[in-house]
C-alpha positions in Angstrom: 124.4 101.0 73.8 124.9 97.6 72.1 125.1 97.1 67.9 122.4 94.9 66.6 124.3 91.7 65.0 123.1 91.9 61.5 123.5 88.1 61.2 121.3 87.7 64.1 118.4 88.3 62.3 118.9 86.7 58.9 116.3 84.0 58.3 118.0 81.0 57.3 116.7 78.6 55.0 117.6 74.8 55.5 120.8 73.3 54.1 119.4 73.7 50.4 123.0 73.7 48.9 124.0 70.8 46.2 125.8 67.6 46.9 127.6 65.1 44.7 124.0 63.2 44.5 122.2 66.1 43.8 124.3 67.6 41.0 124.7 63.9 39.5 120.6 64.2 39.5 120.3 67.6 37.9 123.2 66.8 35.2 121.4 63.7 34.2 118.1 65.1 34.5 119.1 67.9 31.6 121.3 65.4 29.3 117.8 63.7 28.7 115.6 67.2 28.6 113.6 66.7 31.8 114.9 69.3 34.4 112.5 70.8 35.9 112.5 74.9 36.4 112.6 74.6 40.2 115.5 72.6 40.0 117.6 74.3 37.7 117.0 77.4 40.1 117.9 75.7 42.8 121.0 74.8 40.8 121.8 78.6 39.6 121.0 79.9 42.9 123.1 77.3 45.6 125.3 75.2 43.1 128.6 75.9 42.1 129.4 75.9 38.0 132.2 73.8 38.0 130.1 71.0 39.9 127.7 70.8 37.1 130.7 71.1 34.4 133.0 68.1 36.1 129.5 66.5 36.1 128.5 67.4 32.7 132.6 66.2 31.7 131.5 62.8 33.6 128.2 61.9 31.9 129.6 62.9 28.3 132.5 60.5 28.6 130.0 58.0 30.4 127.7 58.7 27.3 130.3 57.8 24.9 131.5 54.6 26.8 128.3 53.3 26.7 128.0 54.2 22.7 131.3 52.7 22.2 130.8 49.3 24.2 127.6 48.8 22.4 129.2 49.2 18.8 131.8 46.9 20.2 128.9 44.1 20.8 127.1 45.0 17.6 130.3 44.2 15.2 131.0 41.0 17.4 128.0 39.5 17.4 127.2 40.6 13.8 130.5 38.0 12.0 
């Protein structure tokens, strides 16, 4: 009598998993409020948290960059 393979049946869904572009997406997509629910499903459901918190590290420090270059060319233009 043979044993039925378990894994032989499973139904697999297409590689649904998140890349480097696709968590750069979401964590940019929910620093400006605009994630959708299907996405951030997606996210809890294939993604791996410390993706989306090196991500989250990445844009903060990208944010504050950007805030402290621009207050750099608003004094030196303003003298």
């Amino acid at each position: 009598m043979e044993e039925a393979n378990p894994m032989s049946n499973k139904i697999t869904e297409p590689n649904s998993g998140t890349g480097l572009v696709n968590v750069l997406k979401s964590a940019a997509a929910a620093a400006f409020g605009v994630q959708s629910q299907s996405n951030r499903e997606n996210d809890f459901q294939h993604g791996k948290p410390v993706h989306f918190i090196i991500a989250g590290i990445l844009m903060t420090l990208l944010f504050l960059g950007g805030v402290g270059l621009f207050v750099k060319l608003m004094i030196s233009t303003s003298t």
